[in-house]
PDB file of N, H, CA, C and O in Angstrom:
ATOM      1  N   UNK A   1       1.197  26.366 -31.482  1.00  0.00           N
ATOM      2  CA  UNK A   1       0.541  25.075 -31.476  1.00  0.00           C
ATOM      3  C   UNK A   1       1.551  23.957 -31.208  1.00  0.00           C
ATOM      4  O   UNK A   1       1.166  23.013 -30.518  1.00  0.00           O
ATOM      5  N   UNK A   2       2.996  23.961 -31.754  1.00  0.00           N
ATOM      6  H   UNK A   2       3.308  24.728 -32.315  1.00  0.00           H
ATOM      7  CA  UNK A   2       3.739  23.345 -31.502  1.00  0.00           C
ATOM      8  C   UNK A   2       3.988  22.859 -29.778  1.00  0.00           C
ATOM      9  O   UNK A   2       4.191  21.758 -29.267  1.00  0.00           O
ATOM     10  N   UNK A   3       3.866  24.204 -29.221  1.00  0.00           N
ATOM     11  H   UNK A   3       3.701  25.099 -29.636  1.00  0.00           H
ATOM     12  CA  UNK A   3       4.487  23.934 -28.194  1.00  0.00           C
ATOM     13  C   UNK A   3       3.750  23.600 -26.897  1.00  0.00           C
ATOM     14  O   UNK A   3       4.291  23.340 -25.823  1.00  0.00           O
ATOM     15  N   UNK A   4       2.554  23.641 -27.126  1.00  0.00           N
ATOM     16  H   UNK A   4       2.114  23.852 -27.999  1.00  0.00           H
ATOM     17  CA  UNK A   4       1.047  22.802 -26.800  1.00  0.00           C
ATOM     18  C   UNK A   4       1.579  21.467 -26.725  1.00  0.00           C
ATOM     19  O   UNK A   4       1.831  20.926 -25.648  1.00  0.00           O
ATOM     20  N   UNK A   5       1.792  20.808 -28.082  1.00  0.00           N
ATOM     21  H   UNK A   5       1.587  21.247 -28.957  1.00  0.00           H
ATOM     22  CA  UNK A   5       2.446  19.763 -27.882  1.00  0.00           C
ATOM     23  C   UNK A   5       3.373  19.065 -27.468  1.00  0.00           C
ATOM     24  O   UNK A   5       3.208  17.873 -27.211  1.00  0.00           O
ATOM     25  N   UNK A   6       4.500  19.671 -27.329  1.00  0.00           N
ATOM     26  H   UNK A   6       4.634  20.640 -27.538  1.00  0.00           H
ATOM     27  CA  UNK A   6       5.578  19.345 -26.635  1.00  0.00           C
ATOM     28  C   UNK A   6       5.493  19.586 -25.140  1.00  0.00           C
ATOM     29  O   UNK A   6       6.353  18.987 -24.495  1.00  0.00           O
ATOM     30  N   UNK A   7       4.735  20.251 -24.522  1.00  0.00           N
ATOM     31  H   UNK A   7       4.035  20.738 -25.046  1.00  0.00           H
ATOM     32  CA  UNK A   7       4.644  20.730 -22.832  1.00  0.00           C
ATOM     33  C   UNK A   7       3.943  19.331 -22.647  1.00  0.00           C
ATOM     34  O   UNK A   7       4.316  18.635 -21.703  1.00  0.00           O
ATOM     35  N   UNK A   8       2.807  18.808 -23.608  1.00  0.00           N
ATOM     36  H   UNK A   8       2.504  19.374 -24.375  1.00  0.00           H
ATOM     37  CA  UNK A   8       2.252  17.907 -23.089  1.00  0.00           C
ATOM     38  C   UNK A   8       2.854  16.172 -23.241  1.00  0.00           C
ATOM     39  O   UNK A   8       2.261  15.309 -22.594  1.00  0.00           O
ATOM     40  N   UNK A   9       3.686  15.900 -23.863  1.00  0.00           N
ATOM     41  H   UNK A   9       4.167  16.601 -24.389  1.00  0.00           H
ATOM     42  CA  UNK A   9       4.790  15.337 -23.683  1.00  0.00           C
ATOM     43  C   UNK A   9       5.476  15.311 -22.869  1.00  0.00           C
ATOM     44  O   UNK A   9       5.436  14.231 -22.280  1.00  0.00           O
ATOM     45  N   UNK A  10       6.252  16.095 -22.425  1.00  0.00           N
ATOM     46  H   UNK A  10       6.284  16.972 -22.903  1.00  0.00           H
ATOM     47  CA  UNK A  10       7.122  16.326 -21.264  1.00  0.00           C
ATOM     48  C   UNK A  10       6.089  16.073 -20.125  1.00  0.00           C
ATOM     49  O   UNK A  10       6.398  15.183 -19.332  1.00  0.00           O
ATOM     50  N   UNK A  11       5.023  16.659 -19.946  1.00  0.00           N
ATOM     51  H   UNK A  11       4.772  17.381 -20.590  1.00  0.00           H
ATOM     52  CA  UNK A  11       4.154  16.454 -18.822  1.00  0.00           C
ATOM     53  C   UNK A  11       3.922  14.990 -18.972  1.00  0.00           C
ATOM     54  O   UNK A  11       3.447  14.907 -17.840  1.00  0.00           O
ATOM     55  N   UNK A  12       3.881  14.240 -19.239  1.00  0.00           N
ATOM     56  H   UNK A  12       4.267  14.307 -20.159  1.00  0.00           H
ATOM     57  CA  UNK A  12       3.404  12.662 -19.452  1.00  0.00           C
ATOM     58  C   UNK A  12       4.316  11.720 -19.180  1.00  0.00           C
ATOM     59  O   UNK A  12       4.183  10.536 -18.870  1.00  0.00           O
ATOM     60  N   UNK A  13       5.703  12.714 -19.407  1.00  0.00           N
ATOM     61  H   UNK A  13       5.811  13.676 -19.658  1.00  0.00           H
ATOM     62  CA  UNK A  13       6.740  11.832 -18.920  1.00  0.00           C
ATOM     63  C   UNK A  13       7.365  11.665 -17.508  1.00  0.00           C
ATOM     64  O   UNK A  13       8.043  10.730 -17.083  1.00  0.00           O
ATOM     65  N   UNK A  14       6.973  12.790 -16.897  1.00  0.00           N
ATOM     66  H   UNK A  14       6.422  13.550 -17.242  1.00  0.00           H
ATOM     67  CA  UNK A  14       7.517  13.350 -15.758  1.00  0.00           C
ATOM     68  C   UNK A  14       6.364  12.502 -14.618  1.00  0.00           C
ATOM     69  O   UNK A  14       6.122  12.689 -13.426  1.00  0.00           O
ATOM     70  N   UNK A  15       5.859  11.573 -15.573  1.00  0.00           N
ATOM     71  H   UNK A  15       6.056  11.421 -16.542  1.00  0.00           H
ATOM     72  CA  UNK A  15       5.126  11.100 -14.137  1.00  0.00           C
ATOM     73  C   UNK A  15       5.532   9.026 -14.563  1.00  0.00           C
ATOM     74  O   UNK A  15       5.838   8.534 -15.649  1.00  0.00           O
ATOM     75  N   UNK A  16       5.391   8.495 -13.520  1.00  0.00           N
ATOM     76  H   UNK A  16       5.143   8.895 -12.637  1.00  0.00           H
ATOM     77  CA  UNK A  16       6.120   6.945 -13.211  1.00  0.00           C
ATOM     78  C   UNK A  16       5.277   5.909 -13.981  1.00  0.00           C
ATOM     79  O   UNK A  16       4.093   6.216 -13.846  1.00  0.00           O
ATOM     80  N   UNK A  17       5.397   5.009 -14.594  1.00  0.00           N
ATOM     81  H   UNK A  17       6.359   4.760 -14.704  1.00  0.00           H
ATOM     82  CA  UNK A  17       4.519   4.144 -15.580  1.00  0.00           C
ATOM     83  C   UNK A  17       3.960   3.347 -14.111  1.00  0.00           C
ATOM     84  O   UNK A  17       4.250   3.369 -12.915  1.00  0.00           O
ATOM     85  N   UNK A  18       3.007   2.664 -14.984  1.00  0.00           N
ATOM     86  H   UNK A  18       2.771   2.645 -15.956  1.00  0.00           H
ATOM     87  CA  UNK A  18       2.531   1.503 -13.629  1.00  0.00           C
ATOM     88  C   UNK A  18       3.823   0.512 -13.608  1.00  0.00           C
ATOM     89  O   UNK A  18       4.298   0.198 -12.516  1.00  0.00           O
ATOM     90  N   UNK A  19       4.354   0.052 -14.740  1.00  0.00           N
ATOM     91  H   UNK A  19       3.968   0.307 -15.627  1.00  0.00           H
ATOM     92  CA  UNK A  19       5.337  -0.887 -14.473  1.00  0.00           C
ATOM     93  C   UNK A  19       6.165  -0.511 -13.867  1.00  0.00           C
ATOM     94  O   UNK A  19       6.677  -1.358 -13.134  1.00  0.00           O
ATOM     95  N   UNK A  20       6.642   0.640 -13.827  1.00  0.00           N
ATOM     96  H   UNK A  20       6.226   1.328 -14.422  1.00  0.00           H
ATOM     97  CA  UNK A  20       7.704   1.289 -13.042  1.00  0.00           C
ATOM     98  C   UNK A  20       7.047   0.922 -11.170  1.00  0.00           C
ATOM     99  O   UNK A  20       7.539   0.153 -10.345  1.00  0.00           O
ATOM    100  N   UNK A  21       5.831   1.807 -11.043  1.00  0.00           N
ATOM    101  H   UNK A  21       5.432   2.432 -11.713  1.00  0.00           H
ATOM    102  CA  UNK A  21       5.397   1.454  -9.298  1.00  0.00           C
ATOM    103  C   UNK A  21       4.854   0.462  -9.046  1.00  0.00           C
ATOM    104  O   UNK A  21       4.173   0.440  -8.021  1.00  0.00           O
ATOM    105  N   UNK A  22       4.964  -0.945 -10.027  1.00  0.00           N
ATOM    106  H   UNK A  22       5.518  -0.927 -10.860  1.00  0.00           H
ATOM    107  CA  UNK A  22       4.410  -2.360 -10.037  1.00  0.00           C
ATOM    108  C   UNK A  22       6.187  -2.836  -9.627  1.00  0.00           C
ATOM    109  O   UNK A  22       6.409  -3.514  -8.624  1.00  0.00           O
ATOM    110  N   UNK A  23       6.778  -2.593 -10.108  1.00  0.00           N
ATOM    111  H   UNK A  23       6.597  -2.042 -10.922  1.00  0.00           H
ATOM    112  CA  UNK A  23       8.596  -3.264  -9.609  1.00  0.00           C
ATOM    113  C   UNK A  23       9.237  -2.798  -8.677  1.00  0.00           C
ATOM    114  O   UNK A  23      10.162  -3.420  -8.154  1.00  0.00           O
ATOM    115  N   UNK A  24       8.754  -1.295  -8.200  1.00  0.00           N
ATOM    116  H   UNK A  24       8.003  -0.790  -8.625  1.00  0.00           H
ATOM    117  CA  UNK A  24       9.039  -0.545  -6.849  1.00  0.00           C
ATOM    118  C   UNK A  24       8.103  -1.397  -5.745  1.00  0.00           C
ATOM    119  O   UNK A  24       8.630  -1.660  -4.664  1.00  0.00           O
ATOM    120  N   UNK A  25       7.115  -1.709  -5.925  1.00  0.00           N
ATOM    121  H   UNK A  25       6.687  -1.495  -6.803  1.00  0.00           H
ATOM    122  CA  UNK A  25       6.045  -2.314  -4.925  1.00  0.00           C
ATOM    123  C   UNK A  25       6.747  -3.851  -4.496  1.00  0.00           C
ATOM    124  O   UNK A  25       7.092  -4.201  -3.368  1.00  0.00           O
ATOM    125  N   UNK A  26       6.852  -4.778  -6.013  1.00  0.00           N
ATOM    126  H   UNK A  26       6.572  -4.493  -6.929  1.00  0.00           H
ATOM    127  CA  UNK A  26       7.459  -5.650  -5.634  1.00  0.00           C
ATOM    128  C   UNK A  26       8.777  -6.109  -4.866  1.00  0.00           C
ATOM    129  O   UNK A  26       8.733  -7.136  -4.189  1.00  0.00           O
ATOM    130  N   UNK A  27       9.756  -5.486  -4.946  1.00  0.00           N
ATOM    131  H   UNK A  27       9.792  -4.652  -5.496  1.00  0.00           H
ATOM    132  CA  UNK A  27      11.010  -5.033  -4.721  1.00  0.00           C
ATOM    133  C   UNK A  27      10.587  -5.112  -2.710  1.00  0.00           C
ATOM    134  O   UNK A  27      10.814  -5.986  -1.874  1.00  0.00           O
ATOM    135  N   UNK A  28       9.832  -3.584  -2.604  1.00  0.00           N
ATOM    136  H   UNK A  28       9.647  -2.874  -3.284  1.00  0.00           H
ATOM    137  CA  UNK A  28       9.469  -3.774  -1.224  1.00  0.00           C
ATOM    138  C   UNK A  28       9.184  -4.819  -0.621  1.00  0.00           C
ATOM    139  O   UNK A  28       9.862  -5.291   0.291  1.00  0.00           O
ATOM    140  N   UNK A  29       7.935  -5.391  -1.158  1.00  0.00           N
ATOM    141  H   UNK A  29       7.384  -5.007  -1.899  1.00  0.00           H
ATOM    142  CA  UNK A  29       7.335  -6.506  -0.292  1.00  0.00           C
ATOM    143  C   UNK A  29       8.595  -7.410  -0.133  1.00  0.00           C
ATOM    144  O   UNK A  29       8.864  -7.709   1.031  1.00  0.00           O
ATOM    145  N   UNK A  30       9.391  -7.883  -1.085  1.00  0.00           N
ATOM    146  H   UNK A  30       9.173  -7.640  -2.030  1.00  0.00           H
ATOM    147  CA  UNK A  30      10.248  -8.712  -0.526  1.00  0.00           C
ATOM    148  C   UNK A  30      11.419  -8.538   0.615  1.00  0.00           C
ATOM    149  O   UNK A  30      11.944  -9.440   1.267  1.00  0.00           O
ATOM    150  N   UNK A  31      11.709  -6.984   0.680  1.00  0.00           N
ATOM    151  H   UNK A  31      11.282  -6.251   0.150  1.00  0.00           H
ATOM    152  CA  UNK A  31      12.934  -6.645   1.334  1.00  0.00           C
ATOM    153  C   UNK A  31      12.295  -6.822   2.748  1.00  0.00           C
ATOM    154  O   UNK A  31      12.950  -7.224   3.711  1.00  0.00           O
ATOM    155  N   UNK A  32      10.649  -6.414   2.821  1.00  0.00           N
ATOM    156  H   UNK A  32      10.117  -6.088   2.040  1.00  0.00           H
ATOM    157  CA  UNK A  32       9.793  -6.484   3.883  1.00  0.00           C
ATOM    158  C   UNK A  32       9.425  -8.060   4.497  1.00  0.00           C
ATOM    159  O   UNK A  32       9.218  -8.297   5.687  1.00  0.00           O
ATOM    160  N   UNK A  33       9.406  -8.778   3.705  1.00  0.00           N
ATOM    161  H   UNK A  33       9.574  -8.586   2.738  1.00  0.00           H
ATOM    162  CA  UNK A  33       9.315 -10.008   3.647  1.00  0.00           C
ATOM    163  C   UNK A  33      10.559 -10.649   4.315  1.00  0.00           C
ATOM    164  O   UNK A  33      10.433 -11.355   5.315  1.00  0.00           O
ATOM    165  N   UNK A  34      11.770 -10.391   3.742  1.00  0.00           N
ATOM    166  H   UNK A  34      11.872  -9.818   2.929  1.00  0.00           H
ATOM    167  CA  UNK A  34      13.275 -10.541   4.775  1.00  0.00           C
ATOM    168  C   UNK A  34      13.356  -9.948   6.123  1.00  0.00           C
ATOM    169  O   UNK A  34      13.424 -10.586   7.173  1.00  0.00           O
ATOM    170  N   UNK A  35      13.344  -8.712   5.998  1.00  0.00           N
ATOM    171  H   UNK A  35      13.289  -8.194   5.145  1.00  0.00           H
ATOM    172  CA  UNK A  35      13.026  -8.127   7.256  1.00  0.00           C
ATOM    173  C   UNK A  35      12.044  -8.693   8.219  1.00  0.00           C
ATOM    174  O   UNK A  35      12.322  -8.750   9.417  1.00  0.00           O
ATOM    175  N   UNK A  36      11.139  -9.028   7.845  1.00  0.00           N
ATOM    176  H   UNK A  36      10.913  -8.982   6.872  1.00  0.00           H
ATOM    177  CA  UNK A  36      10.285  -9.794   8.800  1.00  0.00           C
ATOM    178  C   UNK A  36      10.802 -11.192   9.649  1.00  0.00           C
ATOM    179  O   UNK A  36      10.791 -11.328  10.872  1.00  0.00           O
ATOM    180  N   UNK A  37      11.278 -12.232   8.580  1.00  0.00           N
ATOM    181  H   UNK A  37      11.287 -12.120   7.586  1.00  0.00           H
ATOM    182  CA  UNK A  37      11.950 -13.036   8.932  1.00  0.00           C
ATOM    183  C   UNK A  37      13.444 -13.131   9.816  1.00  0.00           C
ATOM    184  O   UNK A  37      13.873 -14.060  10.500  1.00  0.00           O
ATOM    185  N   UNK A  38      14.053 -11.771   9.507  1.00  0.00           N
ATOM    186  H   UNK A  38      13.705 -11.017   8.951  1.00  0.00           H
ATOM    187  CA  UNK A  38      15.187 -11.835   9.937  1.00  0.00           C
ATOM    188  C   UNK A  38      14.938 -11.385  11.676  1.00  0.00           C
ATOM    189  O   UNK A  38      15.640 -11.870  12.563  1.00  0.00           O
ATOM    190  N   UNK A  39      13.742 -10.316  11.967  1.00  0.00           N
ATOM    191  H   UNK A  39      13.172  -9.921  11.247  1.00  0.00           H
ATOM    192  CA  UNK A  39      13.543  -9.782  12.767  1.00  0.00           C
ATOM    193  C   UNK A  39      12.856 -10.615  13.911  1.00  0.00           C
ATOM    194  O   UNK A  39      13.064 -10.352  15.096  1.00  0.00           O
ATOM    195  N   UNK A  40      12.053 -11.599  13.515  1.00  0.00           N
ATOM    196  H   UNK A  40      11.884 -11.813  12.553  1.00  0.00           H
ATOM    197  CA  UNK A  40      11.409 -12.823  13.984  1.00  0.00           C
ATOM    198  C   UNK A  40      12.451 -13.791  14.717  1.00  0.00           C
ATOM    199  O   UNK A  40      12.491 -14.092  15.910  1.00  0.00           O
ATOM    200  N   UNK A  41      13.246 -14.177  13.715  1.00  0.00           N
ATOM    201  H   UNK A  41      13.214 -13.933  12.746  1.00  0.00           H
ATOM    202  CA  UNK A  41      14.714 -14.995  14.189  1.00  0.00           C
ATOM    203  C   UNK A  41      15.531 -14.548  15.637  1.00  0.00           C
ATOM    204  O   UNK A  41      15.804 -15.028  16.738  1.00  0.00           O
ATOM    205  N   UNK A  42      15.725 -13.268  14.834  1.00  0.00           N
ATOM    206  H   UNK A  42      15.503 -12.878  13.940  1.00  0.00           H
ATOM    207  CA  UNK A  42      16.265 -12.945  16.308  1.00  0.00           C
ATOM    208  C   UNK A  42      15.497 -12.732  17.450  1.00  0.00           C
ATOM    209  O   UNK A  42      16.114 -13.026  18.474  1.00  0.00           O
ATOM    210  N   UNK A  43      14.138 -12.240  17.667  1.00  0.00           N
ATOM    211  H   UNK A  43      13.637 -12.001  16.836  1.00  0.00           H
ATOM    212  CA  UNK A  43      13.099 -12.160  18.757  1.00  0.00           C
ATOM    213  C   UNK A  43      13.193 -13.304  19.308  1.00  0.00           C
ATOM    214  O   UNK A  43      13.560 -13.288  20.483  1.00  0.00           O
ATOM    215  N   UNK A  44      12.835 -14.972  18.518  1.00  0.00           N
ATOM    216  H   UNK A  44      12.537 -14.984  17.563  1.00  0.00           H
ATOM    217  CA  UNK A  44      13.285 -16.206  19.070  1.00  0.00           C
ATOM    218  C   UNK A  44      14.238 -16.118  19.612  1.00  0.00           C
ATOM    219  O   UNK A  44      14.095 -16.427  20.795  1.00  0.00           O
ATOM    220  N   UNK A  45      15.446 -15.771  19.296  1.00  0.00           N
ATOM    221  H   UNK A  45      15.563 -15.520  18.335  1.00  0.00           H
ATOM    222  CA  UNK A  45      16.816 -16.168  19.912  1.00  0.00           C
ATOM    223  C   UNK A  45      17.171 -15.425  21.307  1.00  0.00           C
ATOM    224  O   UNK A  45      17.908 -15.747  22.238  1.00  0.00           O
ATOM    225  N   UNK A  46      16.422 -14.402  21.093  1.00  0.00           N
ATOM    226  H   UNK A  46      15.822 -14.140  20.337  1.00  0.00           H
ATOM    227  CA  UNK A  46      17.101 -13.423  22.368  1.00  0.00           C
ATOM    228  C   UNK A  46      15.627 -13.833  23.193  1.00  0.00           C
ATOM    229  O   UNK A  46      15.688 -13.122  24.195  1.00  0.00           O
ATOM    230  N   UNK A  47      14.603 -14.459  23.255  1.00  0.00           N
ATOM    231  H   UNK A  47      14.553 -15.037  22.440  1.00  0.00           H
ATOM    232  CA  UNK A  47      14.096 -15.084  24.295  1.00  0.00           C
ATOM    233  C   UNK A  47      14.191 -16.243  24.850  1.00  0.00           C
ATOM    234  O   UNK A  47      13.809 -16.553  25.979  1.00  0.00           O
ATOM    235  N   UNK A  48      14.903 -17.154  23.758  1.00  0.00           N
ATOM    236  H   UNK A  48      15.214 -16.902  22.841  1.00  0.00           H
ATOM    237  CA  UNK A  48      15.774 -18.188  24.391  1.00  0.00           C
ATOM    238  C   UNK A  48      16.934 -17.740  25.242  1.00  0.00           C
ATOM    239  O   UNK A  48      17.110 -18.127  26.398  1.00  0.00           O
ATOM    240  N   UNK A  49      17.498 -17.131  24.774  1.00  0.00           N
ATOM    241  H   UNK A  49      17.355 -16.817  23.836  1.00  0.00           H
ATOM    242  CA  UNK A  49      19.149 -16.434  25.497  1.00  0.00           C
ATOM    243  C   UNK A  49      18.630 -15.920  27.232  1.00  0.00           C
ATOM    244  O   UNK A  49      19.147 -16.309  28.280  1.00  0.00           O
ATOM    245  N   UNK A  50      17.765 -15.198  27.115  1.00  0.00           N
ATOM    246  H   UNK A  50      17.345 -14.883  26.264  1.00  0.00           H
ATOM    247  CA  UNK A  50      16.584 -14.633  28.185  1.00  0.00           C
ATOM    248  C   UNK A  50      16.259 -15.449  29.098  1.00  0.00           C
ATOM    249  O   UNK A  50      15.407 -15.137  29.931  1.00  0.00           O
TER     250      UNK A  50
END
């Protein structure tokens, strides 16, 4: 019976909290958010240069 309990523990842990894939999500959007901008910048520039 013990060990009923403890498998199901370990199983509960082995998976990501929401806060955990709520700060992974956020994290993205912003790096995506730079990337966008940075990628934009230069599209301007090299059709001016063009």
């Amino acid at each position: 019976m013990k060990s009923t309990h403890t498998t199901s523990r370990n199983s509960h842990r082995a998976a990501f909290s929401l806060v955990e894939l709520l700060v992974v999500i956020g994290i993205l959007t912003i790096l995506m958010g730079l990337a966008y901008v940075t990628l934009g910048q230069s599209g301007q520039k090299a059709r001016v240069a063009a």
